[in-house]
C-alpha positions in Angstrom: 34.1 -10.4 3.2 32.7 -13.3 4.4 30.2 -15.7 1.7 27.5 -15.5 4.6 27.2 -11.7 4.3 26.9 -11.6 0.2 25.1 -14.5 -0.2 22.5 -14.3 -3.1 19.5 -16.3 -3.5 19.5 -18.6 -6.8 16.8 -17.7 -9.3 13.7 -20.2 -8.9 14.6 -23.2 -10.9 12.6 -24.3 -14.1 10.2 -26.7 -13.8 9.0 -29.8 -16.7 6.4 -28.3 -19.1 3.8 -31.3 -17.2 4.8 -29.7 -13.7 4.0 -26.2 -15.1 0.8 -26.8 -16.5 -0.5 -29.3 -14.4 0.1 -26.9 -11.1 -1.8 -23.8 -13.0 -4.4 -26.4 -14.4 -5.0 -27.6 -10.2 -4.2 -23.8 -8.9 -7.1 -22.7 -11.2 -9.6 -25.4 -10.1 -11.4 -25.4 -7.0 -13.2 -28.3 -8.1 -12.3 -32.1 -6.9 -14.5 -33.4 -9.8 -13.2 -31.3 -12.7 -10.0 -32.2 -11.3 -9.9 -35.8 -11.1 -10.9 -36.0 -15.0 -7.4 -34.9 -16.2 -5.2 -37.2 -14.2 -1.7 -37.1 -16.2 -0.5 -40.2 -17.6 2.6 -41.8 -16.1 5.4 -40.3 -18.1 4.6 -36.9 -16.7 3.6 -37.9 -13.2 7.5 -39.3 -13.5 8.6 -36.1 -14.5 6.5 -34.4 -11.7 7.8 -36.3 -9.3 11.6 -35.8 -10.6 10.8 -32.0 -10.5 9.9 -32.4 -7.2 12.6 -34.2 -5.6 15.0 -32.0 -7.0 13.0 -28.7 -5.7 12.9 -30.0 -2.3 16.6 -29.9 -0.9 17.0 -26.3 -2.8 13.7 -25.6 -0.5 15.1 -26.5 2.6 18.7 -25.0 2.0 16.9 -21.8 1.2 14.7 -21.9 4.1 17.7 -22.5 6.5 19.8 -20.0 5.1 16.8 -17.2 5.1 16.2 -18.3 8.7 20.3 -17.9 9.4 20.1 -14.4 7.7 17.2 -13.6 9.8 18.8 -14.4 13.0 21.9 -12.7 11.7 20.0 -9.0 11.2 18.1 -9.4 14.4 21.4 -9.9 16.2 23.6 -8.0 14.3 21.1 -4.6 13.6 20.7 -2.1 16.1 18.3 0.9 16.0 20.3 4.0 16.1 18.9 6.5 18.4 18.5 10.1 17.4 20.8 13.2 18.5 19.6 16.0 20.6 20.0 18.3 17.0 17.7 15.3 15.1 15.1 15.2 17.8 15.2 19.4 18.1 14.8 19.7 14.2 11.5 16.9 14.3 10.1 18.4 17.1 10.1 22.2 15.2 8.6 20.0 12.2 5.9 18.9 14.1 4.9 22.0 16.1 5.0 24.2 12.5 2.9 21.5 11.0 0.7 21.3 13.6 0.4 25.3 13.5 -0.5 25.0 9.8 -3.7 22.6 10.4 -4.8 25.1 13.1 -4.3 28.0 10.5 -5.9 26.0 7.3 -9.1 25.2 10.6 -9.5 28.7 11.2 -9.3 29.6 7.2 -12.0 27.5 6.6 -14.2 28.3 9.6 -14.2 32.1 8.3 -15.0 30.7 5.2 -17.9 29.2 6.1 -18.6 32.3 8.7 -18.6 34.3 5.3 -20.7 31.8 3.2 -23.6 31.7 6.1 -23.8 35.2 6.5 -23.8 35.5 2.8 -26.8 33.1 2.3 -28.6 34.5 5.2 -28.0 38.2 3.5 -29.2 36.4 0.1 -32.7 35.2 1.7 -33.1 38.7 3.8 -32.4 40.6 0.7 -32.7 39.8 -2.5 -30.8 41.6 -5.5 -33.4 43.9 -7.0 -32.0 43.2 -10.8 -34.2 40.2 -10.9 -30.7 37.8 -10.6 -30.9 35.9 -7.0 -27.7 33.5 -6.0 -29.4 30.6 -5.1 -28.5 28.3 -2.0 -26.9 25.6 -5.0 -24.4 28.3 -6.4 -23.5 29.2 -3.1 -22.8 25.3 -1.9 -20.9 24.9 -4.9 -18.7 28.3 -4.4 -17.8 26.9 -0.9 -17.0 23.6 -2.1 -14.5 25.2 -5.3 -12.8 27.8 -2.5 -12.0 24.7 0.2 -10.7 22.8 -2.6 -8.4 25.8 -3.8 -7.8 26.7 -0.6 -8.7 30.2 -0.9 
């Protein structure tokens, strides 16, 4: 097997203590002013720099490498298309699925049939035993059965 095909990516390299806090410390701050009051001395500006220089050809060597990878798949990849059996068995998925959202419509327009015809029974009639369903119990018995799904 060629190296191009199981190449793996190097882990991100440490970085100087200076270059670490300095970066979150400038990340953090979306002040100039704040900023410019914490200039590090020269030591660790050196070892910023060092950090630097030594990220930068790892950066580019990445880069060229993802970009080679990239062209690679885009070349290399092709979409497979599906069989007359694969295409039969998502169509049938589709059309039973499709028949269930029309069942679950209708199951929840009788529902609501019901509920109105309940409500207008309720207000025509009222129980005589003094205990009336009011319109509330009745909103909140046709929210709790489209939620079951009863």
């Amino acid at each position: 097997m060629s190296q191009e095909l199981t190449r793996r990516y190097p882990q991100p390299v440490p970085v100087s203590a200076a270059t670490a806090l300095h970066y979150r410390q400038y990340k953090n701050n979306t002040s100039v002013a704040s900023s410019l009051g914490s200039i590090p001395d020269p030591v660790e500006l050196l070892n910023i720099k060092a950090d630097l220089e030594a990220l930068l050809p790892l950066s580019e060597r990445r880069a060229r490498n993802l970009q080679r990878d990239l062209s690679n798949i885009k070349k290399n990849v092709r979409i497979r298309d599906l069989t007359q059996d694969e295409q039969r068995q998502l169509d049938q998925q589709a059309q039973y699925q499709k028949k269930q959202q029309q069942a679950q419509k209708q199951m929840l327009q009788i529902q609501q049939q019901t509920l109105q015809q309940t409500q207008q029974n309720h207000q025509e009639h009222p129980k005589k035993s003094g205990k009336s369903t009011s319109p509330t119990i009745l909103e909140k018995l046709q929210i709790k059965q489209e939620t079951t799904g009863n």
